[in-house]
C-alpha positions, 0 to 999 in steps of 0.5 A: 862669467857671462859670454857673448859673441863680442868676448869670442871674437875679442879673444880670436883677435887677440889670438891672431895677433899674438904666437904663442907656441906651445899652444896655437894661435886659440892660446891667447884667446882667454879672458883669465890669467891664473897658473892655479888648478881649478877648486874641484877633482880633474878627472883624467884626460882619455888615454885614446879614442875610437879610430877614425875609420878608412874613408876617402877625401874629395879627391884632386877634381870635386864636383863644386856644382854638387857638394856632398861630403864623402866620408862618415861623420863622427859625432854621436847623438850625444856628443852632437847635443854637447856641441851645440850646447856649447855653440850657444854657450860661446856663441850666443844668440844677440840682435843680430842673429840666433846662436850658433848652435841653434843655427847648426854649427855642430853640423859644421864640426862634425863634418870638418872633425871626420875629414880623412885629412892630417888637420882635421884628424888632429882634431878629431881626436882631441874633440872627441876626448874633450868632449868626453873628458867634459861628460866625465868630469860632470858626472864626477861633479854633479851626477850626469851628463855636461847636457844635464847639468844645470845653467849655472854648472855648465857655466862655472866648468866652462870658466874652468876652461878659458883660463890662460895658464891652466894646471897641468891637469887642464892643460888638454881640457883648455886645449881641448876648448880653444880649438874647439871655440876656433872651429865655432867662429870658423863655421859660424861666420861661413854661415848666410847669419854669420857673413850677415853678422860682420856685414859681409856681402862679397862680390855684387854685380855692377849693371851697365859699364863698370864705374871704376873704383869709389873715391874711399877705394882709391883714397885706400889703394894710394895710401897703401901704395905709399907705405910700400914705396910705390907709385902708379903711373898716370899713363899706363894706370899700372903700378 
């Protein structure tokens, strides 16, 4: 298969359009639909990993005008190359920007997965066991590291990882990559390339006296208005 950054998003929309229960909202982001174990040797999923150490969060007041993130990161130097390899696979590079790896987005990962809170704890142990489980499962299948293997390999184990009903030996490894593609898109699209990417350009200043809504806003806000039985008096321009 051959990813693109327009497959990713396709299958983050179909995400958040469908629930699916046992596995998060990144379950319905894949683009297979087979039950069938892959046609190679699953290698065991990490019985555990290294604890996260005692580390405190940004506390109830945190200095927006100096941001600084207070606690230890987690990554190795390995496992930060695995990552980024990995941005590039899910998030190529196209017209409209470099990949997400190239642009840092493991910097992203590696901060948000050594949070000190419950959300990114949770991630933080299934990241650091599936990208462990994917040096394993490489060096049982070509003899080294997923960072060593070649284009082709690296492609054909990440297949193995977007499929919609794993076997119960994928069953975390899939997991383990839907999660991981979310925080992808998450961090990609925080960046000044991704906000660039989907044409958005948030709050710009107006000189001189404010004109009021354009004709498309309006148009926009009426009709909404009319879907939820409202109406705006004239007078008083409040709904």
């Amino acid at each position: 298969m051959t990813f693109t950054r327009r497959t990713t998003l396709q299958w983050l929309a179909t995400a958040t359009a469908l629930s699916l229960a046992n596995r998060g909202v990144a379950a319905a982001a894949a683009p297979q639909a087979t039950g069938a174990p892959p046609s190679f040797k699953v290698v065991d999923w990490p019985a555990s990993v290294v604890p996260m150490p005692a580390a405190k969060g940004y506390g109830r007041d945190p200095d927006l005008t100096a941001p600084k993130v207070p606690w230890p990161l987690t990554l190795t130097k390995p496992q930060r190359a695995t990552v980024d390899m990995l941005g590039d696979m899910i998030l190529p590079a196209d017209a409209a920007s470099p990949a997400a790896g190239t642009l840092g987005v493991g910097a992203f990962i590696d901060e948000w997965i050594s949070a000190p809170y419950p959300q990114q704890q949770a991630d933080r142990a299934k990241i650091i066991a599936g990208l462990t489980w994917l040096d394993a499962q490489s060096r049982v299948l070509h003899g080294g590291a997923f960072t060593a293997a070649t284009a082709a390999q690296r492609a054909t184990l990440l297949d193995a990882l977007t499929v919609e009903a794993p076997s119960a030996a994928m069953a975390q490894p899939v997991a383990f990559m839907d999660r991981l593609r979310n925080l992808f898109v998450l961090g990609f699209y925080s960046l000044p390339e991704g906000k660039a990417d989907m044409g958005y350009i948030g709050d710009q200043p107006t000189e001189g006296p404010y004109p009021g809504p354009t004709p498309e806003a309006q148009a926009h806000f009426t009709a909404l208005l009319a879907t939820l039985k409202l109406t705006m008096p004239a007078a008083t321009g409040r709904v």
